[in-house]
N, C-alpha and C positions, 0 to 999 in steps of 0.2 A: 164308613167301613164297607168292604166287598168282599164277599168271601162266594166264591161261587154262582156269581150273579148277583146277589144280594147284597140289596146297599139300606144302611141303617142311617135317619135322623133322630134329634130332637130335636123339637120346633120350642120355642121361646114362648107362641104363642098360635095357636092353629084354628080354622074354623075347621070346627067337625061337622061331620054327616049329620047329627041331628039340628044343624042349626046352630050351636052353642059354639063359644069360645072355648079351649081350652089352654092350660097351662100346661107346659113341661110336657109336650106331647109325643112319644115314640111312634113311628114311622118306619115300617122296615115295606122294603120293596124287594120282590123277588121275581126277576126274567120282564120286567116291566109292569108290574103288577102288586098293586098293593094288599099284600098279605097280613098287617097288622096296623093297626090307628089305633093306640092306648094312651088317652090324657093317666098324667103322672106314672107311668109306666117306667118299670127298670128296664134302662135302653141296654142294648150291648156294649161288649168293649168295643170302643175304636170309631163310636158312633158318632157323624156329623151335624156340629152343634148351627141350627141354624137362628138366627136372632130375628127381632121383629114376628110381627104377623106373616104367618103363614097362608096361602089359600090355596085352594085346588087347582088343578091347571082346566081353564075356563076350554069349551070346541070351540074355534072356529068357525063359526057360521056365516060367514058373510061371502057372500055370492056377486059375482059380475054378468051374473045371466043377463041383465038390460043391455050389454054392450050387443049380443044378439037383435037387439029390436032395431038397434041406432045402426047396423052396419050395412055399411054401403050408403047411409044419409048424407046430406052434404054440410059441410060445416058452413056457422052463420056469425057475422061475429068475428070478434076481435079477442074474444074470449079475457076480456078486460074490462074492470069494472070501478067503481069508484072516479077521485078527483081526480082528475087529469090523462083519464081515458078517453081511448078516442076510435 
């Protein structure tokens, strides 16, 4: 459902904020933002049912900062490894 930016699920199965699993979980997002997480909650009309385990969306953290150390070194290597490398 969207109604003015706002998009409604129910999750099948959801990890919540406290750590716990929950069942039949309402989820409403509004402008990017989650404004509601209610296990067993009356969803709205027109709300998207999602199935399975639900999880939070995980950051990003992973960084290429060491390409910084390595540039400009010289490559060594065949960059090949195992049987029948050479």
């Amino acid at each position: 459902m969207s109604m003015n930016g706002q998009t409604a699920y129910v999750c099948e199965l959801a990890w919540l904020p406290t750590g716990e699993l929950g069942s039949e979980v309402v989820v409403e997002v509004d402008d990017g933002r989650f404004v509601r997480v209610e296990p067993g909650g009356r969803p709205p009309d027109g709300a998207s049912r999602l199935t399975g385990l639900t999880l939070p969306g995980f950051a990003n953290a992973h960084s290429h900062a060491f390409h910084r150390a390595l540039r400009g070194a010289p490559i060594t290597g065949t960059g090949r490894s195992g049987p029948g490398a050479s």
